[in-house]
ZATI-131485 format. One line per field, with one value per residue (C-alpha): residue number from 1; x, y, z. Coordinates in pm, 1 decimal, padded with zeros to 6 digits. Each point is the difference from the previous one (the first is absolute). Example, Ala and Ser with C-alpha at 12.3 -4.5 7.8 and 13.67 -1.06 7.14 Angstrom:
2
n	c(1 2)
x	c(01230.0 00137.0)
y	c(-00450.0 00344.0)
z	c(00780.0 -00066.0)
***
This chain:
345
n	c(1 2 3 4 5 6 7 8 9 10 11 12 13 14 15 16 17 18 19 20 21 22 23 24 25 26 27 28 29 30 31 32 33 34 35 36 37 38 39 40 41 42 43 44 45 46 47 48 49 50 51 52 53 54 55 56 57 58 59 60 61 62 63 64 65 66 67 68 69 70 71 72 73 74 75 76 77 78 79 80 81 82 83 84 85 86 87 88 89 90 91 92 93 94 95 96 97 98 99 100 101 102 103 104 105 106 107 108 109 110 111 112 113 114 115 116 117 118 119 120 121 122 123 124 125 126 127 128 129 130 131 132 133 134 135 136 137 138 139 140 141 142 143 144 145 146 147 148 149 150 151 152 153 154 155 156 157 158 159 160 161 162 163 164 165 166 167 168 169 170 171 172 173 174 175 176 177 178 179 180 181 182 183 184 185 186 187 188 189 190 191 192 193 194 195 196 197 198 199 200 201 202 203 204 205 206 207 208 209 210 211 212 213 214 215 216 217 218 219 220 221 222 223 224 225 226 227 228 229 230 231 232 233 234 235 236 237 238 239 240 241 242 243 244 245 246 247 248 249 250 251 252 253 254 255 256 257 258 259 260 261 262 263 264 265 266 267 268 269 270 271 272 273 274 275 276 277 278 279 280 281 282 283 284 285 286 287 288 289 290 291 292 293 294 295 296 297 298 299 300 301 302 303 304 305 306 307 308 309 310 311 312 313 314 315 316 317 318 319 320 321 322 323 324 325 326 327 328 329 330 331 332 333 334 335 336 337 338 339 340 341 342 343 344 345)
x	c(00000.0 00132.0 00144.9 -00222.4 -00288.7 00016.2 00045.0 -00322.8 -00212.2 00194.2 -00137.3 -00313.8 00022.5 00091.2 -00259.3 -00252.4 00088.1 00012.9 -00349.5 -00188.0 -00136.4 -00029.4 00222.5 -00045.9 00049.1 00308.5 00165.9 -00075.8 00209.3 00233.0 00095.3 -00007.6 00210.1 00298.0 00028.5 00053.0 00255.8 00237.4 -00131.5 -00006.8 -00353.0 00145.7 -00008.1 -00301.9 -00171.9 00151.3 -00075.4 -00312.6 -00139.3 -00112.7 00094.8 00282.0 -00339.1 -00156.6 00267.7 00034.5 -00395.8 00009.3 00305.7 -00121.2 -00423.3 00247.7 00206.0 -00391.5 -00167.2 00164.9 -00114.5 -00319.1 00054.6 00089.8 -00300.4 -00274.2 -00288.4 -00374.9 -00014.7 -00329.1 -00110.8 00039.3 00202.5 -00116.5 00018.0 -00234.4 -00000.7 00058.1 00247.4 00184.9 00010.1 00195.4 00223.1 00078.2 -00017.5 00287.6 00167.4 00031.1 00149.4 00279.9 00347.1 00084.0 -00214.9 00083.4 -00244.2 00019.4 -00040.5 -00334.5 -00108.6 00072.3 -00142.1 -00338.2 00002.3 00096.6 -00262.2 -00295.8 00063.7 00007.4 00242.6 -00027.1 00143.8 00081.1 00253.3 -00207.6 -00192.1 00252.8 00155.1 -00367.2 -00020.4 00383.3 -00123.7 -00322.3 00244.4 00169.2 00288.0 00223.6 00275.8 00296.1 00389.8 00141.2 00158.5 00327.7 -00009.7 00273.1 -00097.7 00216.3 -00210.3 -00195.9 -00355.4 00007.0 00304.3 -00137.9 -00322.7 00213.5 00211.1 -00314.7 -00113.7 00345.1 -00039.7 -00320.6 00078.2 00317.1 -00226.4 -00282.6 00271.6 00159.7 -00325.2 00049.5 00370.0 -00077.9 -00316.5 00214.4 00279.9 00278.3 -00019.5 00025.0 -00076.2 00144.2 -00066.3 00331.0 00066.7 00208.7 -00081.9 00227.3 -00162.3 00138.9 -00088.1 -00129.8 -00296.1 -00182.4 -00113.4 -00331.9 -00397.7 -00078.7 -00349.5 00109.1 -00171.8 -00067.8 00163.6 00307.2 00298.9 00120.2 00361.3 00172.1 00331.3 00293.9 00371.4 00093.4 -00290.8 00219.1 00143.2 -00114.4 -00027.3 -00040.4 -00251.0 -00034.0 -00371.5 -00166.3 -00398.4 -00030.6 -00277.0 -00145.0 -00069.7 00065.5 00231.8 00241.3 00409.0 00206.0 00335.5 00271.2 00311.9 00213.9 -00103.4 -00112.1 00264.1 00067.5 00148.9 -00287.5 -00244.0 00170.8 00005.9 -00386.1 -00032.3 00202.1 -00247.9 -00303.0 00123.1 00071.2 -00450.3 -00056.2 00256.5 -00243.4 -00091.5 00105.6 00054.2 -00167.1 00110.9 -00213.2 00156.4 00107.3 00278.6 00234.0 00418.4 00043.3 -00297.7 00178.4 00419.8 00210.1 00080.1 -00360.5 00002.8 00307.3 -00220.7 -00302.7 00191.4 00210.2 -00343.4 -00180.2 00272.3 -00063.2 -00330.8 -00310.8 -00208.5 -00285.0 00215.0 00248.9 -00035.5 -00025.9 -00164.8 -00057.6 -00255.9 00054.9 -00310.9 -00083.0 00267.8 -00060.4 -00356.9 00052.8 -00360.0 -00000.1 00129.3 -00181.0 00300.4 -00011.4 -00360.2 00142.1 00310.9 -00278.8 -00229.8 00300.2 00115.4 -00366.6 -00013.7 00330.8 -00183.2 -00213.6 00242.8 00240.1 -00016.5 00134.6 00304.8 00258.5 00264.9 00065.3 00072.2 -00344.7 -00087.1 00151.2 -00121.2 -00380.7 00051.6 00100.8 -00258.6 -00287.8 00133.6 00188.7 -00135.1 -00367.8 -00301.0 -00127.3 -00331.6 -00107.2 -00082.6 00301.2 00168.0 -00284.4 00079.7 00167.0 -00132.8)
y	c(00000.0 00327.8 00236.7 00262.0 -00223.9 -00124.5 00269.9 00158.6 -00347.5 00003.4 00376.1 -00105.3 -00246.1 00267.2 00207.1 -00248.9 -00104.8 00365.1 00054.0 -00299.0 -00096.1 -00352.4 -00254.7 -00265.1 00166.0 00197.7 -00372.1 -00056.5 00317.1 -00029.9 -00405.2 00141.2 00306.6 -00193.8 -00250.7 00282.2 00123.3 -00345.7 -00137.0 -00347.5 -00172.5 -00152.5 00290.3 00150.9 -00254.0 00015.5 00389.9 -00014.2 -00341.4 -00156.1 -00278.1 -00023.3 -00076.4 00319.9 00232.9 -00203.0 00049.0 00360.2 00080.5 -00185.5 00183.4 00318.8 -00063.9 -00053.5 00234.6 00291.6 00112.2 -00037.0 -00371.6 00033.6 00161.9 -00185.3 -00095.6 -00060.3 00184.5 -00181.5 -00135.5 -00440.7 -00110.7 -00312.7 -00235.1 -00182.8 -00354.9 00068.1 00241.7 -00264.7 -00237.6 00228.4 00078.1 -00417.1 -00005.3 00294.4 -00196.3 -00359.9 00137.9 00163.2 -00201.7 00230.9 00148.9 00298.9 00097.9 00389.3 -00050.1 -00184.1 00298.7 00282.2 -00221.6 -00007.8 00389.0 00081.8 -00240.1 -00011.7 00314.4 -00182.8 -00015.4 -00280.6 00119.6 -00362.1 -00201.5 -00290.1 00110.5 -00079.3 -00274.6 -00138.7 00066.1 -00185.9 -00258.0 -00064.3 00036.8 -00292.9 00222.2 -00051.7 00121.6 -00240.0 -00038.2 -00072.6 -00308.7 -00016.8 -00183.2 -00087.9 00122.1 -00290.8 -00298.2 -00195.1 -00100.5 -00277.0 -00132.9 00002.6 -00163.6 -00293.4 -00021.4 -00025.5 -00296.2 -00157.0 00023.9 -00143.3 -00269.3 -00110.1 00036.8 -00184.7 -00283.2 -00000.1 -00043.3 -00374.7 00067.2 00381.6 -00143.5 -00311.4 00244.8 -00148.6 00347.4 00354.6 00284.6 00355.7 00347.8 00213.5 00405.6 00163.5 00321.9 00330.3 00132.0 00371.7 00166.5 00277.1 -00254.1 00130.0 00223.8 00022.8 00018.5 -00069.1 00181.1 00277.6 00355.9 00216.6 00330.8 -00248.5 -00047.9 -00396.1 -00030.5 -00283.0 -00010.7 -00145.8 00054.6 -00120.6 -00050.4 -00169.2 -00283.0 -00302.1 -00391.4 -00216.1 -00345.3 -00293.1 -00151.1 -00281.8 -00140.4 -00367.6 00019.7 -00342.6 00110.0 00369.9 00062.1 00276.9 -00042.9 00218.0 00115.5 00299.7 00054.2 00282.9 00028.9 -00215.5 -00147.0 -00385.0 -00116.1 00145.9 -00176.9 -00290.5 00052.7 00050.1 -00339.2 -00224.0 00165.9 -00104.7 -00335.8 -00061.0 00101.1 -00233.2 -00294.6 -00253.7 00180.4 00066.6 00438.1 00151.7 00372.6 00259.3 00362.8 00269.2 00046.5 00167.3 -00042.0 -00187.6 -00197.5 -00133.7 00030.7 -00272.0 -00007.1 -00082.3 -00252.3 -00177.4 -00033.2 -00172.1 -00242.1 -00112.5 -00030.8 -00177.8 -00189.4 -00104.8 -00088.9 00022.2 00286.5 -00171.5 -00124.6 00272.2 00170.8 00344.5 00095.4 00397.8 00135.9 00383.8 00228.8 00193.5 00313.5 00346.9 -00068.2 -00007.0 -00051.7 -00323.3 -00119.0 -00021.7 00103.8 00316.8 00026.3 -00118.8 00232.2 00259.7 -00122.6 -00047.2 00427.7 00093.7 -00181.2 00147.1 00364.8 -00071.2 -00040.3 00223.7 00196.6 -00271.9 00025.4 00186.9 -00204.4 -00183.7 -00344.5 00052.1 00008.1 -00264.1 -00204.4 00123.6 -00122.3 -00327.3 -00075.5 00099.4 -00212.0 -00281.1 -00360.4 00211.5 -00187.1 00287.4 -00071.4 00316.6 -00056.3 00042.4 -00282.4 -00259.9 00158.7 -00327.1 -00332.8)
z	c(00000.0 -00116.5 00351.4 -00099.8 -00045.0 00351.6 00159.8 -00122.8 00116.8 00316.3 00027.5 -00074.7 00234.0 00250.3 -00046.5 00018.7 00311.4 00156.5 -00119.9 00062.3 00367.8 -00065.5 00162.0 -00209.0 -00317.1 00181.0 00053.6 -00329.4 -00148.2 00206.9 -00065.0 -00374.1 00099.7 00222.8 -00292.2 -00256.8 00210.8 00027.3 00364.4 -00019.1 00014.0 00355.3 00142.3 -00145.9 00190.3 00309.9 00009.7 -00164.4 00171.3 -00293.0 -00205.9 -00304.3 -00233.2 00115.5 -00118.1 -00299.4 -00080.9 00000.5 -00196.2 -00297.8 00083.5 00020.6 -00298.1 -00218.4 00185.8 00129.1 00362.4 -00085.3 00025.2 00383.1 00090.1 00211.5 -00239.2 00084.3 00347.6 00183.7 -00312.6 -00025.5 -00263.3 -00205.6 -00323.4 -00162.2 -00104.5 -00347.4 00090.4 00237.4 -00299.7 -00283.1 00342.0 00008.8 -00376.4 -00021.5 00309.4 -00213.5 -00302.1 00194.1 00088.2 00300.2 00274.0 00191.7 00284.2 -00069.8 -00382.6 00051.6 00228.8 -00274.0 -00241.3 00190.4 00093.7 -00379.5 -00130.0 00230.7 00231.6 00320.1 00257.9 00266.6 00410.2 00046.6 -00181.5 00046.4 -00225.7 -00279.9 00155.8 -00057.1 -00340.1 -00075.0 00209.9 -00238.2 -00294.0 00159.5 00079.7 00336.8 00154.8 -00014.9 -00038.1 -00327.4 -00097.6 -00249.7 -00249.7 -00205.0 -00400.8 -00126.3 00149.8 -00199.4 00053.9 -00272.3 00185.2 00354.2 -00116.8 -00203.7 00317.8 00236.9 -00207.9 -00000.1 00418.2 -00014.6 -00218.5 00212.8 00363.6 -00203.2 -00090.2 00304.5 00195.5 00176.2 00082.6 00180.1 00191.6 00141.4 00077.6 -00206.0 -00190.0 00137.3 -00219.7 00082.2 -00096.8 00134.4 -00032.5 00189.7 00192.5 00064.5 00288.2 00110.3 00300.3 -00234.6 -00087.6 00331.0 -00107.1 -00232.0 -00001.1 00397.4 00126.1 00265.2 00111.4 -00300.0 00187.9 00137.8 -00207.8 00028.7 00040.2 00031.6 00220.4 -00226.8 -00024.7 -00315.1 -00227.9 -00272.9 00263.9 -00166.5 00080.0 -00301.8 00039.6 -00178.2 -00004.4 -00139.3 00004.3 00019.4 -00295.8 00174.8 00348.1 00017.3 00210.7 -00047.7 00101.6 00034.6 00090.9 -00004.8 -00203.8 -00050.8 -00339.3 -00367.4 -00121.3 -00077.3 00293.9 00208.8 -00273.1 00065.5 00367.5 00003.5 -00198.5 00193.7 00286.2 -00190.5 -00052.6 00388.5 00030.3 -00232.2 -00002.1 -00122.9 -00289.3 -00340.9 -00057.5 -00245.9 -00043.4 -00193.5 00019.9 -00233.6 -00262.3 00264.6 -00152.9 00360.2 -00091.7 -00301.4 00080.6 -00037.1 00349.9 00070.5 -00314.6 00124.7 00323.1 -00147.8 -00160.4 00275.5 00195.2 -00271.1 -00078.2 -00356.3 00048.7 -00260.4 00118.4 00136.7 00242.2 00062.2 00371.3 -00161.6 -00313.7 -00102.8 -00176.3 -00130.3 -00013.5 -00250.7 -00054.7 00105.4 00197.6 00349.7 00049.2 -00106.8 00393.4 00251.1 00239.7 -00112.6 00174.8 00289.5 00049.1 -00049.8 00257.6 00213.8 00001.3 00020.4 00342.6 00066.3 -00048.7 00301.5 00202.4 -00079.7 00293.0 00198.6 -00260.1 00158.6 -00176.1 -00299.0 00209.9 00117.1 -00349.6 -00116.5 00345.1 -00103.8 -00398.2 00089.0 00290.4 -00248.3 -00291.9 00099.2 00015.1 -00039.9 -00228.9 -00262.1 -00151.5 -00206.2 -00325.5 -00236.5 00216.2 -00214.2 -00325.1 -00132.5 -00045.0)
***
């Protein structure tokens, strides 16, 4: 924005405020205003007591509208849509790919001239659009849904064949991932006082413990155990572990393409343990999932499940061995039953 430029809205802005006995529309200039002027949105809020989403509303009403934008609209007089006019709102809503809560209100105040008090009002209308608030996910662009659905039947068709042998326990079948749990993790979406910030106590947010974790596909147990880090001697560590859980049984390992999934070290490994033998009878046999879609194991469900219980607790954290103590008692030698864990066979 061009110097002069601003400094004429921040004037306006200025102005406004001087002549105008309204609080709330005073707040609202003056969000606007401090933003103009380089204060971070931080501590807009603090000073200002409102939320970051707040002071991000009114800038972009400001930027459209002017001051007039700020200014308190139906005084005494309700506010309302009709059904017809709450339909072309959801209609507008499902042909958009992003959603922005003070977008959807200047889209109703341009359109239909009203202006709702509450916010529940619009959180109402995203929710009949089948819109929510959630977390994104990554995903990795090079995956391959073709891929992961050949792969799934590949799984299937090996737990299908395999049947007799996993239900008499001569064959256990794995899912493994390994975790990099930092201390940093803590912190996320927890429910606390709307007016309280939620800190979490933490010396070194990057400290980080690295776990090895694998779901006994037959019963569902979950193992695990830590390691300095993923590499091939840890893999082969966490194997030899597996092996002493299940000593009657043959191994069968499904995991992802990690290099220390697939080194040489770990390949002169599996055939000193299987010894020559035909693979239907070798003590380990590994299965690759598909590339590039994490999705595809259940683990990954589980470490998640794992630092969302964490959260709750995490004011009981005041160190990362308590951390790590909390991760393990949650996970470890724990039977997981939600819905991904069935997603095979």
């Amino acid at each position: 924005m061009d110097s002069q430029v601003l400094e004429l809205k921040k004037q306006e802005l200025e102005d406004f405020i001087q002549g105008n006995p309204d609080a709330r529309e005073v707040k609202r200039a003056l969000a606007v205003k401090w933003s103009l002027s380089g204060i971070p949105y931080r501590q807009i809020r603090k000073l200002l007591s409102v939320s970051l989403g707040f002071i991000s509303k009114w800038n972009k009403i400001f930027a459209i509208r002017g001051v007039n934008g700020l200014k308190i609209a139906y005084k005494g007089k309700p506010s309302y849509l009709s059904q017809s006019d709450k339909e072309e709102i959801i209609l507008w809503l499902s042909h958009k790919e992003m959603w922005d809560l003070a977008e959807l209100a200047i889209h109703i105040e341009s359109k239909y001239d009203v202006i709702y008090q509450s916010q529940e009002s619009y959180y109402s209308l995203l929710k009949s659009a089948k819109i929510s608030w959630k977390k994104s996910q990554k995903k990795n662009p090079q995956g391959s849904s073709r891929l992961v659905s050949e792969k799934k039947t590949e799984i299937n068709q090996y737990l299908e064949t395999w049947k007799s042998d996993r239900e008499k326990g001569k064959l256990c079948v794995f899912m493994l991932d390994e975790c990099h749990l930092l201390w940093g993790d803590l912190c996320g979406y927890i429910w606390g006082k709307s007016n309280k910030r939620i800190e979490v106590e933490m010396t070194n947010q990057k400290q980080r413990q690295t776990y090895y974790g694998a779901l006994d596909y037959g019963n569902k147990e979950f193992l695990v155990q830590p390691y300095k880090k993923g590499d091939s001697s840890n893999t082969i560590s966490f194997l030899k572990f597996l092996i002493k859980q299940r000593p009657k049984s043959r191994l069968t390992i499904i995991w992802d393409g990690a290099s220390y999934h697939k080194s040489q070290e770990l390949r002169d490994y599996l055939d000193l343990v299987n010894k020559g033998k035909s693979p239907e009878e070798r003590k380990i046999n590994c299965i690759l999932f598909a590339p590039n879609a994490p999705e595809q194991n259940p683990v990954e469900d589980i470490w998640l499940q794992g630092k969302n219980l964490m959260r709750k607790f995490a004011y009981r954290c005041k160190s990362f061995a308590i951390v790590k103590r909390l991760f393990m008692f949650f996970l470890n030698r724990q039977i997981f039953g939600f819905p991904k864990n069935y997603m095979y066979g």
